[in-house]
C-alpha positions as CSV (number, residue, x, y, z in Angstrom):
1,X,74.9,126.1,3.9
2,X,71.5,126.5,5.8
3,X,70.7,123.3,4.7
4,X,73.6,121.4,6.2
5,X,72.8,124.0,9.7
6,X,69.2,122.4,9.5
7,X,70.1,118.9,8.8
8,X,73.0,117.9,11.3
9,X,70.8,118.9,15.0
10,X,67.8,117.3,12.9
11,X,69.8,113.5,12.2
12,X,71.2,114.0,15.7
13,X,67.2,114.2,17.4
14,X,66.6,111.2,15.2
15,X,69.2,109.6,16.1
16,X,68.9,110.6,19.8
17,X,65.1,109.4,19.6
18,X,66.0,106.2,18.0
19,X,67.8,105.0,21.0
20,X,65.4,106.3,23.7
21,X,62.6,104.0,21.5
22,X,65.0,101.0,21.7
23,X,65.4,101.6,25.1
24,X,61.6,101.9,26.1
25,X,60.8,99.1,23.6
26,X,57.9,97.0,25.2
27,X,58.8,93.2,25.6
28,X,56.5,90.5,23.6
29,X,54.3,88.5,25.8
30,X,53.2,85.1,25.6
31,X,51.9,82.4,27.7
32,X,54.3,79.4,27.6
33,X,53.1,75.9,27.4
34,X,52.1,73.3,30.6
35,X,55.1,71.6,31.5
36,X,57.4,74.2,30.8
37,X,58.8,74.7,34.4
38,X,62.1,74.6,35.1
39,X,63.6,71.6,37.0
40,X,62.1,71.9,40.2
41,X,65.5,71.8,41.7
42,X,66.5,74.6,39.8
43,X,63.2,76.6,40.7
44,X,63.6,75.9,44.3
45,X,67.6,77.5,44.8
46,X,65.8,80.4,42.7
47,X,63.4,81.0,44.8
48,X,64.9,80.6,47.7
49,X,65.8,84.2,47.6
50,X,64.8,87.8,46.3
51,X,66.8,89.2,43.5
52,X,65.6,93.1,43.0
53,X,67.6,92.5,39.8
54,X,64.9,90.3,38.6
55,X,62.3,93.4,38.4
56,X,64.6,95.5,36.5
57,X,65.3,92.7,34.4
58,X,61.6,92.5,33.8
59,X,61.3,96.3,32.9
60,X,64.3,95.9,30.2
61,X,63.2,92.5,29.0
62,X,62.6,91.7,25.2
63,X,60.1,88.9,25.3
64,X,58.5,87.9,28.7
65,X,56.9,84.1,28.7
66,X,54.5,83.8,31.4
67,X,54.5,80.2,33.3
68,X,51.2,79.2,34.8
69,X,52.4,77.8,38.2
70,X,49.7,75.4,38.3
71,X,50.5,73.5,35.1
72,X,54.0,74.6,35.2
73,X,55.1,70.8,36.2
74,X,53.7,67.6,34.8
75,X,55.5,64.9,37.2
76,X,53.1,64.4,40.2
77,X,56.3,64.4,42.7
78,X,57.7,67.9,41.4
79,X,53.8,69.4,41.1
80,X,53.5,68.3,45.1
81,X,57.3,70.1,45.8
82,X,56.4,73.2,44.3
83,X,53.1,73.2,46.2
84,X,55.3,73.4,49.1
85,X,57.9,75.8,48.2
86,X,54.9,78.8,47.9
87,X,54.4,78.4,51.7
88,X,58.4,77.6,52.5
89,X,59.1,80.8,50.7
90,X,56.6,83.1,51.1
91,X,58.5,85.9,52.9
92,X,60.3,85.8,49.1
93,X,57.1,86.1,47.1
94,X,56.1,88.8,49.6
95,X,59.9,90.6,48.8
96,X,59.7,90.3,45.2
97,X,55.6,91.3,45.0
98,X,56.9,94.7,47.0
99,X,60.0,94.9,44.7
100,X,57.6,94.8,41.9
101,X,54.9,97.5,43.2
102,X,57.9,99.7,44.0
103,X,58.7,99.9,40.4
104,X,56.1,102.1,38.3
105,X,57.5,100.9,34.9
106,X,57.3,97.0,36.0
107,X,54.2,97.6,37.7
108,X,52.5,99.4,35.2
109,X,54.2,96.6,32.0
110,X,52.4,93.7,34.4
111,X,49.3,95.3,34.7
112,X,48.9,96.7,30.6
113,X,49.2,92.4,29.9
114,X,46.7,91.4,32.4
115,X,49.0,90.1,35.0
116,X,47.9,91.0,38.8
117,X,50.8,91.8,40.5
118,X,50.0,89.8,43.7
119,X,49.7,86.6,41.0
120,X,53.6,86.7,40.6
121,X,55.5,83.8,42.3
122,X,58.8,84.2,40.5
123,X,60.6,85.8,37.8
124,X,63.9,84.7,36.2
125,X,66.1,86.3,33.3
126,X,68.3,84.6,31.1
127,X,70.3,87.9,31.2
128,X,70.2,88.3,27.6
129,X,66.7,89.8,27.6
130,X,64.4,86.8,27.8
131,X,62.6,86.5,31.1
132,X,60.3,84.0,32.6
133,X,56.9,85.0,34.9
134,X,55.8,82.4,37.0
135,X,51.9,83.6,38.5
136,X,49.4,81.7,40.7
């Protein structure tokens, strides 16, 4: 009988610690390839606004591909555009950059993989744990 006192708060911290791990799981990186932009269309309705959803997104993500803005497009007209969306929609930027800084855990999962905080231009979530980090 002290056995089965022992074992039952014992599997319930396991399990108990399982699920804080899962939940504190630290996404995968990885830089994606040139050309990998979204449509610019697309790019430009999303940035056209701050989402503070986007940071917690970030902070819960399971893999995070990071989108070089400068060889995000390969078509000269939509490299040009989104040359002129980063001053169109700087106030954004600025929004989601503070957004960012205000969180420790996104701030401190940006800066452990090498990304400056200040670098960020955009991030986007599929919503089913995959989310996309555009940086300057």
């Amino acid at each position: 009988m002290n056995n089965f006192r022992f074992a039952v708060p014992a599997l319930a911290f396991v399990a108990v610690m399982g699920a804080a791990g899962a939940a504190f799981a630290t996404p995968v990186f990885s830089v994606a390839a040139p050309g990998s932009g979204m449509a610019i269309d697309e790019f430009e309705s999303q940035l056209d606004a701050y989402n503070a959803a986007d940071v917690t997104d970030l902070v819960a993500a399971k893999t995070v591909s990071v989108v070089k803005y400068d060889t995000a497009w390969t078509d000269d007209k939509d490299r040009s555009e989104s040359i002129n969306l980063l001053t169109a929609d700087g106030q954004f930027i600025n929004l989601l950059r503070e957004g960012i800084k205000a969180n420790p855990a996104a701030s401190k999962l940006l800066t452990e993989n090498k990304i400056v905080i200040n670098d960020v231009v955009d991030i986007t979530s599929d919503g089913a744990g995959n989310v996309v980090v555009y940086v300057s």
